[in-house]
N, C-alpha and C positions, 0 to 999 in steps of 0.2 A: 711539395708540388702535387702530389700523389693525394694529401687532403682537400686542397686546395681545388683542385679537378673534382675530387667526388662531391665537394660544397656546390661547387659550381651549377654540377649535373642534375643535386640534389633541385635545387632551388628551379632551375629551368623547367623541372619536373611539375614542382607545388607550382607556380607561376602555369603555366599548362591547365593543369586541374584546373585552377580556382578560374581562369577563363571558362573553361567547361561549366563549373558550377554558378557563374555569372549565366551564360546563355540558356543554361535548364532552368528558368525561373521557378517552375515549380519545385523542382527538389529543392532551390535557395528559398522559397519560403515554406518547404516542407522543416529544414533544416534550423532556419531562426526562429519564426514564429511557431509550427506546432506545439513545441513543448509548454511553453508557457499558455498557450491557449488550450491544451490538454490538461492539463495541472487547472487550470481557470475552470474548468468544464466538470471534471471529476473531483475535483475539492471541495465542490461545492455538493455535487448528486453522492458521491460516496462516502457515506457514514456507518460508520456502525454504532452510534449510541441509538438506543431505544427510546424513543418520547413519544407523548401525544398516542396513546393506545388506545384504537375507540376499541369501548366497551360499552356490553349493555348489560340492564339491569332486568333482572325478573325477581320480584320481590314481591313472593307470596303470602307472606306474613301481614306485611301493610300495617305496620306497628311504629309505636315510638321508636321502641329499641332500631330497629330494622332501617328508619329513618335517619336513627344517630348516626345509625354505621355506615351507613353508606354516604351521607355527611363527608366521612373522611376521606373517600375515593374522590369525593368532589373538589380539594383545594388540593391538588399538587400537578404536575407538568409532564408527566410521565404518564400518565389516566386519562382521556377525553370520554365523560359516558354522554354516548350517542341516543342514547334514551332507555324507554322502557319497553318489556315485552308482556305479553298475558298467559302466553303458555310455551312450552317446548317447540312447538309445531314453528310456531314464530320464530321461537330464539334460534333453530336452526336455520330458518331462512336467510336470517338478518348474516349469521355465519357462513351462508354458503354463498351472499350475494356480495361479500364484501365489507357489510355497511358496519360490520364488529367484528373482532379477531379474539373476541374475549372476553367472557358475560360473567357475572356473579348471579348465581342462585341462592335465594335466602327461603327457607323452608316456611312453612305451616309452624303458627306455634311455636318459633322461633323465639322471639320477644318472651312471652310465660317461661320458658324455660330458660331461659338466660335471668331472670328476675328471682326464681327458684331458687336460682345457684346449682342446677344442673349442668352439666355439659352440653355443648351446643356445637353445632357442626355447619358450615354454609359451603356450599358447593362452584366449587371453578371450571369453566369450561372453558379452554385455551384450545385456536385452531395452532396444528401441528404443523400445519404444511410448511411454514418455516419455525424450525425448531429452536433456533439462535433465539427471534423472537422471543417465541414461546415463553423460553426458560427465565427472558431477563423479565417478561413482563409479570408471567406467576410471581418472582422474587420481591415485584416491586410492590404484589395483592398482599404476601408474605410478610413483609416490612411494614406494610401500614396496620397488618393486623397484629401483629406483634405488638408496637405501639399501644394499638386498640384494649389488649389484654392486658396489658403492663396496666394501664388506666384504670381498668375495673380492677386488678388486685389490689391496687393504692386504695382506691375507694373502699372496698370490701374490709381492707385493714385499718382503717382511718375507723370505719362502723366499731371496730371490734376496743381502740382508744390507740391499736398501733400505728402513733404517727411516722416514725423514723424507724427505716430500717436499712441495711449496708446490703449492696449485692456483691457475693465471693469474688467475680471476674469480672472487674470490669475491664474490657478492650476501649482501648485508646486509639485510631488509625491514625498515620501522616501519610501522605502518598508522596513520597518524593520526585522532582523531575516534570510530573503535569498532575498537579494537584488539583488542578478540575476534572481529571480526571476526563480529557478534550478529544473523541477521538482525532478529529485533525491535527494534533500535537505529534502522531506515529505515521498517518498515514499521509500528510504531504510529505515527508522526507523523502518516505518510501517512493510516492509516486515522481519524485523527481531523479530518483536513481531508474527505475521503471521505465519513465521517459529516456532518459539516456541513454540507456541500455538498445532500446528498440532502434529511436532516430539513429544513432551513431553507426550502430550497426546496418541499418536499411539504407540510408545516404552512402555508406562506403561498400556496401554490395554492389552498386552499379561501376565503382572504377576501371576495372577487368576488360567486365563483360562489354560495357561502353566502346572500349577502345577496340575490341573485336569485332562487333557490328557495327563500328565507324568507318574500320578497314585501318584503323591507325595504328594496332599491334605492330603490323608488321613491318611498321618504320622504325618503330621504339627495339623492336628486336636488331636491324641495320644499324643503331648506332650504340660506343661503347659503354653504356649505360648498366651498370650489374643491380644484382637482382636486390642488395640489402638497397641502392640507391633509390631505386623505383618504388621500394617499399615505400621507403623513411619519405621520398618525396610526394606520395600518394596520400602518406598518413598526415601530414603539417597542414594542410587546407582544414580539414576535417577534426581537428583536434582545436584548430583554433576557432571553428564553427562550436564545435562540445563546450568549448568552456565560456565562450557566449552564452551559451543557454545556462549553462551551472550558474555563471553569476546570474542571470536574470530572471529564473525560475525561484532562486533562491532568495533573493529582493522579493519575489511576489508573495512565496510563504510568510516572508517577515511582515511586509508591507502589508498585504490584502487578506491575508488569514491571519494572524499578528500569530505565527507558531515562531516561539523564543529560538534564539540563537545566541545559544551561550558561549558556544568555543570561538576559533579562529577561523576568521574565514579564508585566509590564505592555508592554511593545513587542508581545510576542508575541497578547496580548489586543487591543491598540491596531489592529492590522495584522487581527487576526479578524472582529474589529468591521466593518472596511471590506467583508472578504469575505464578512462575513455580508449587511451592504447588499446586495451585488450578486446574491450567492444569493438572497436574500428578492426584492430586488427583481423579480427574472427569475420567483418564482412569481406575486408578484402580477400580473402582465404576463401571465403566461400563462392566471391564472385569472381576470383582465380578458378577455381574448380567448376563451375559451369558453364563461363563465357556466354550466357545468356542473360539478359537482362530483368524477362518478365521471371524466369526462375529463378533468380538470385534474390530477386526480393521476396518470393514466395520462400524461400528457404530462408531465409533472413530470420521471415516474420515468425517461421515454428522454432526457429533455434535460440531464438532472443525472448517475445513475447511470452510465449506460454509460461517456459522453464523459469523465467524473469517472474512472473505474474505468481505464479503457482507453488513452486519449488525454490521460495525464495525466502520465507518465513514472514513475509508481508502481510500476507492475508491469514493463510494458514498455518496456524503451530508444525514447526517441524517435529516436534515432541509427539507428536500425533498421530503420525503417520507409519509405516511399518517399516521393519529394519532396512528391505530393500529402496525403498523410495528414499529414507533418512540418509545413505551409504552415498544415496545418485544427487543429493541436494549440496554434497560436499566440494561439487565439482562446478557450482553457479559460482561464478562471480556478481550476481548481486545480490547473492546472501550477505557476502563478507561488506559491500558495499553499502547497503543498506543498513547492516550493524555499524558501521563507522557514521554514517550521516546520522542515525539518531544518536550516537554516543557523543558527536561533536555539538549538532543543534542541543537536545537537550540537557546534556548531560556535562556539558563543557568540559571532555573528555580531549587528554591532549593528545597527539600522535604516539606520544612513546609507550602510550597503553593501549595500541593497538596494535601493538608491533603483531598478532600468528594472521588477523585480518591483513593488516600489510604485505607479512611474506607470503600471504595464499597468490593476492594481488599482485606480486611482482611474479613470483613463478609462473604464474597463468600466464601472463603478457609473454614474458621471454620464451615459453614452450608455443604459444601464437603465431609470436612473429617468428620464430626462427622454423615452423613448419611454409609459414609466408613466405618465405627466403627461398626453401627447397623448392617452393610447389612452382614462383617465380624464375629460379636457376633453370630448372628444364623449360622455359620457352627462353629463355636470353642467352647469350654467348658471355660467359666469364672471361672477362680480358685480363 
């Protein structure tokens, strides 16, 4: 009987809500649609592969050779040279105006002493202001010269009658998992845990505080309703709004990004489920502790987004960063999350290799919600 009453209570509760979240149309389409229209929006504008690098040329030499070589910046996808310049004065301008992020400089004289068989040297000018750039674009002036040198030694030894020769190392690469090497292969996963994290949490921050500037706490406190019941019936609207979005966000990465999905998608859902508790849980908690609306979501957005965003190994290597900040990223739940969606999507990785991810994921939920419980108990009468 005693079950049977709390099911009851329970459901009255979620039944309740989900009128509430009917009548706030926007949180219900903050709730279904942002996320995939989020994921739509940032799948597309955030990348981090490197292409299309305009660069410009100052090419003092004005030679054969000097022609050759730059030839070779001219067919690949990673290079756009945006023209020629005449002198420094220029080439600076063209760098500080935007219009190049990254010139080759070919000396005087150039050409004669490449032809000599002297040593020869051409100069790189990479803006710094982002360094990420920078580095990938130098590597890719690097690899084409490289190339470039490989060519004249063959030639040089073909002169001399050595047609064949062995090099000691040769490296073979495979890239297993996204062998294109795609960034959208890592980073919609991420962003669909990112998304969940936020909404779930920001949608279940107003529960609370709602029913206190409604004036309807103080009914819910009048009847014998306890506090794990209010929880458990506050968290079912909202959990079954989270895994709306998991399935349909995760159809759009297959579907509109075609990023592989090799594991299960019911593991994958099953394991969301749990993260979505802990998100949701952490808003209700939050918006327990302020009973304010506009600050519950202001608190929401720095406890969920940033740490989510930042401190999640998403964007930036946790390897990276210093012992204290490493220590504080052990306590995200969407680090662990994150490593599970791309362990499932790409890696067709099953549950039971994820088991220290999973127990981080359950312990966080149940130390959540059973703070939810206490912070709940002292406004309700335990019957």
């Amino acid at each position: 009987m005693k079950l049977a009453g709390s099911l009851q209570r329970i459901n009255a509760i979620s039944w309740k809500e989900w009128i509430q979240i009917k009548r706030d149309a926007r949180s219900l389409i903050l709730s279904l649609f942002a996320p995939v229209f989020l994921l739509m929006l940032f799948g597309y504008a955030l990348t981090v592969d490197v292409r299309h690098v305009k660069t410009a040329i100052y090419d003092q030499d004005m030679s054969h050779e000097s022609r050759m070589l730059l030839e070779k910046f001219s067919h690949t996808e990673y290079l756009d040279i945006e023209g020629s310049v005449g002198n420094y004065r220029e080439l600076d301008r063209v760098i500080n105006n935007g219009d190049a992020v990254m010139a080759i400089v070919i000396p005087k004289g150039w050409g004669s002493m490449l032809k000599s068989g002297r040593n020869t040297s051409i100069q790189l000018i990479v803006d710094g202001s982002d360094s990420t750039s920078a580095t990938v674009a130098a590597g890719y002036v690097k690899a084409i010269l490289a190339e470039y040198n490989m060519g004249i030694m063959m030639s040089g030894l073909s002169r001399i009658g050595l047609t064949e020769f062995t090099i000691p190392v040769d490296v073979r690469s495979r890239v297993w998992y996204n062998p294109e090497l795609l960034s959208k292969n890592f980073i919609i996963p991420g962003l669909i845990v990112i998304f969940l994290a936020i909404i779930s949490a920001l949608i279940a921050s107003l529960t609370i505080s709602r029913e206190w500037e409604r004036g309807t706490m103080e009914t819910l406190i009048t009847t014998p309703v306890r506090s794990w019941e209010m929880l458990a019936g506050k968290l079912v609207p909202y959990i079954f709004i989270g895994l709306f979005d998991v399935v349909i966000t995760a159809c759009a990465g297959y579907f509109v990004f075609d990023v592989p999905f090799r594991g299960k998608l019911f593991e994958f859902c099953l394991l969301a489920l749990l993260f979505l508790m802990s998100t949701s849980g952490m808003g209700i908690l939050i918006s327990a502790a302020t009973r304010v609306q506009v600050l519950s979501v202001q608190f929401a957005m720095v406890t969920t987004y940033l740490p989510s965003f930042i401190l999640s190994g998403f964007i930036f290597p946790i390897e990276n960063m210093p012992a204290i900040i490493r220590g504080f990223t052990y306590i995200i739940p969407a680090k662990y999350m994150i490593f599970i969606a791309k362990s499932i999507a790409l890696k067709g990785v099953g549950a039971a290799m994820l088991t220290a991810q999973i127990l981080f994921l359950m312990i966080f939920t149940v130390i959540i919600l059973a703070v939810c419980i206490k912070k709940l108990r002292l406004m309700l009468p335990e019957n």
